[in-house]
N, C-alpha and C positions, 0 to 999 in steps of 0.2 A: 504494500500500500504506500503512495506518494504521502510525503507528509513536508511540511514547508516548516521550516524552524529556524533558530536563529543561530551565528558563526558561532557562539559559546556553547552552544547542545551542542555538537557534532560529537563531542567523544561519549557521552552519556548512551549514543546509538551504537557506535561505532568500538567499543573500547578494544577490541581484539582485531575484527578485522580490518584489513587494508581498505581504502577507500578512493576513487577520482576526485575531484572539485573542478565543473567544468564551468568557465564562467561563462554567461550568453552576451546577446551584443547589448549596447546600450535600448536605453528603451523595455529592457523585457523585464518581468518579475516572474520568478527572483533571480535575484543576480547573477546564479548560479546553480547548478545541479549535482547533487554528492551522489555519486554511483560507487554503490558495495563492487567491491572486487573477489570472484570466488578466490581459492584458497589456491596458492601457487604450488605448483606440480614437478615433482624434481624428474619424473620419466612421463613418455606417453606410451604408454606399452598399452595401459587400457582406453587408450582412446579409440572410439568409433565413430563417430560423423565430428566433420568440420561443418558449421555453417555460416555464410557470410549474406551480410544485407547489404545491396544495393542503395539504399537510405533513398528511395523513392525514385532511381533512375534506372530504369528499365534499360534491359543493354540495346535493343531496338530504338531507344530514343538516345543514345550519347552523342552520336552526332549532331542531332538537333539540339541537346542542351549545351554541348563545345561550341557550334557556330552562334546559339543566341547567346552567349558571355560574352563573345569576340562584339558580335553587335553592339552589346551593350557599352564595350570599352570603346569601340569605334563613335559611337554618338557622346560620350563625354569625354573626349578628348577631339572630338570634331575631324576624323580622320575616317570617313569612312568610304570616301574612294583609296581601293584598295591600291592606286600607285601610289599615293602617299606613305601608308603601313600597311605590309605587307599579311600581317594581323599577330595572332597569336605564336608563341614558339614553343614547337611540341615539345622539347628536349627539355624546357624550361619550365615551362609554364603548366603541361599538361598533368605531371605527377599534382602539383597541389588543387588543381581543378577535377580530378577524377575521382567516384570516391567517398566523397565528403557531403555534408550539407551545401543547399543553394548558399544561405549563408555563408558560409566556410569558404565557397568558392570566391564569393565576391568580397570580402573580406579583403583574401591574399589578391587579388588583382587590382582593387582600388591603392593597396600599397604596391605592389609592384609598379601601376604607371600612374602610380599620385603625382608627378611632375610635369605630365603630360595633362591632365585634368582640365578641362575647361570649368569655370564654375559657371558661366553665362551657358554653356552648351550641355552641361548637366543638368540644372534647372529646367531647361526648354526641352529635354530630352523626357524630363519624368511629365513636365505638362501636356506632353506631347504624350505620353502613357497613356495618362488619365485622360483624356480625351477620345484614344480608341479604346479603353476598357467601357468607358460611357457608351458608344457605338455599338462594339461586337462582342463585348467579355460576355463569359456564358457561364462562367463558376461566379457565384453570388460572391462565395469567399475573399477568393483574392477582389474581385471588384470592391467587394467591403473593406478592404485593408486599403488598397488604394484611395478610395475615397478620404479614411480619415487622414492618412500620410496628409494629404492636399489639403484637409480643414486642419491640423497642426503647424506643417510647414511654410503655409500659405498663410488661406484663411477659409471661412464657410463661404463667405463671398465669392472668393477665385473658384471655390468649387463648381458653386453655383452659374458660374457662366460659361467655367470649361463643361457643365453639363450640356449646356444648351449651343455649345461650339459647333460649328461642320466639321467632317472629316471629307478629304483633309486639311487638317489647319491651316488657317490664317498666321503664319506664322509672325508676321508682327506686333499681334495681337497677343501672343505667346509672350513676346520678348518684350512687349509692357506689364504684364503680368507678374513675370521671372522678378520684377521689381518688386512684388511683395511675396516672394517665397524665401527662406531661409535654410538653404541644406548646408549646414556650418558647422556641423560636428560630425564625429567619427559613426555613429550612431542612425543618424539620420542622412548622411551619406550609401551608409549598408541598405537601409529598409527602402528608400528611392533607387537605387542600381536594383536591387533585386525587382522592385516593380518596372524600369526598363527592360531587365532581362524578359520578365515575363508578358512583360507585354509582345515580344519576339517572337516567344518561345509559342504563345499562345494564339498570334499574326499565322503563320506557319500553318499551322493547324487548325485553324479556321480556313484558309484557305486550300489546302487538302479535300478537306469536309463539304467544302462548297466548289469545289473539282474547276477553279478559277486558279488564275496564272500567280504565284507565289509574288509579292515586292520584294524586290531586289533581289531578283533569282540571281544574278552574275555573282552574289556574296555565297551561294550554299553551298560553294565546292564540294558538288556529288550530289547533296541533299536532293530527291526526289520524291513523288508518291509511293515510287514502286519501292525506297526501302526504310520506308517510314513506316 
């Protein structure tokens, strides 16, 4: 049973066995997640099944989760003709993007090209999110997280009018807006990339679904219907 307690209980649960402290991004409660570690094993002589979780990524879908990350790093650093940046590097980059949580992935990638970062082109890239999650988003879920992103970051107002926006956007119209949204911390930098990403992730596959021509097909190097 989940039980939430405070950093001076932990030994009172805990007194013998080994334990994780996993901290989550800013933004979430609680701060952190204490996972029991079973009991460490000097042989495997008795082991019979290994088993591993994918953590919600289907290996028929890697592809499409690797190219919308690259997306999402292409639109906030404003690089997304690909003779400017050539994109992602497998050697590099792919170990800590495989694997992991959406989180985790975007994380290590907003540190890895934090120098590159556009902040005007980050901003316009998540209103630019919310804009087609109001459109085509079809999971209430994430449409619901995006939405308050945009009443936090913003405000209810920005919401309320990128509701009633066209797709697709008026982007100047974006880029007076971006004037009252604040993605200034570490925190609220993760929960905005990941709603970029998903909004890619989830472009993609509504377009599949509705057997119309993919945007920005020349970016899916291979992505198709046929192996999706």
């Amino acid at each position: 049973m989940k039980k939430i307690i405070r950093k001076n209980r932990i030994q009172e649960f805990y007194r013998e066995e080994e334990y994780a402290l996993v901290s989550n991004p800013e933004g979430l409660y609680p701060v952190a997640d204490i996972l029991p570690l079973t009991k460490k094993r000097s042989c495997l002589h008795e082991l019979r099944t290994v088993v591993s979780d994918m953590d919600g990524t289907a290996t028929t879908t890697e592809n499409l989760c690797l190219h919308s990350l690259e997306y999402m790093v292409r639109k906030i650093t404003d690089r997304m003709d690909p003779r400017t940046w050539k994109g992602l590097e497998k050697q590099r980059d792919y170990p800590h993007i495989i694997g992991n949580s959406t989180t985790r992935h975007v994380e290590y990638l907003l540190e890895r090209y934090r120098e590159a970062v556009s902040d005007e082109a980050f901003i316009i890239a998540f209103l630019e999110a919310v804009v087609w999650f109001e459109h085509y988003g079809k999971d209430p879920g994430r449409l619901n997280k995006v939405r308050q992103n945009c009443s936090r970051f913003a405000s209810s107002a920005v919401l309320k009018e990128l509701q009633h926006h066209p797709w697709p956007p008026d982007f100047s119209v974006l880029s007076t807006l971006a004037q009252q949204c604040r993605i200034d911390t570490p925190g609220k930098k993760v929960r905005t990339a990941v709603d970029i990403y998903y909004r890619r992730y989830h472009e993609i596959l509504v377009a599949v679904d509705k057997n119309v021509s993919i945007p920005h097909s020349a970016m899916l190097g291979g992505i198709s219907r046929e192996n999706l």
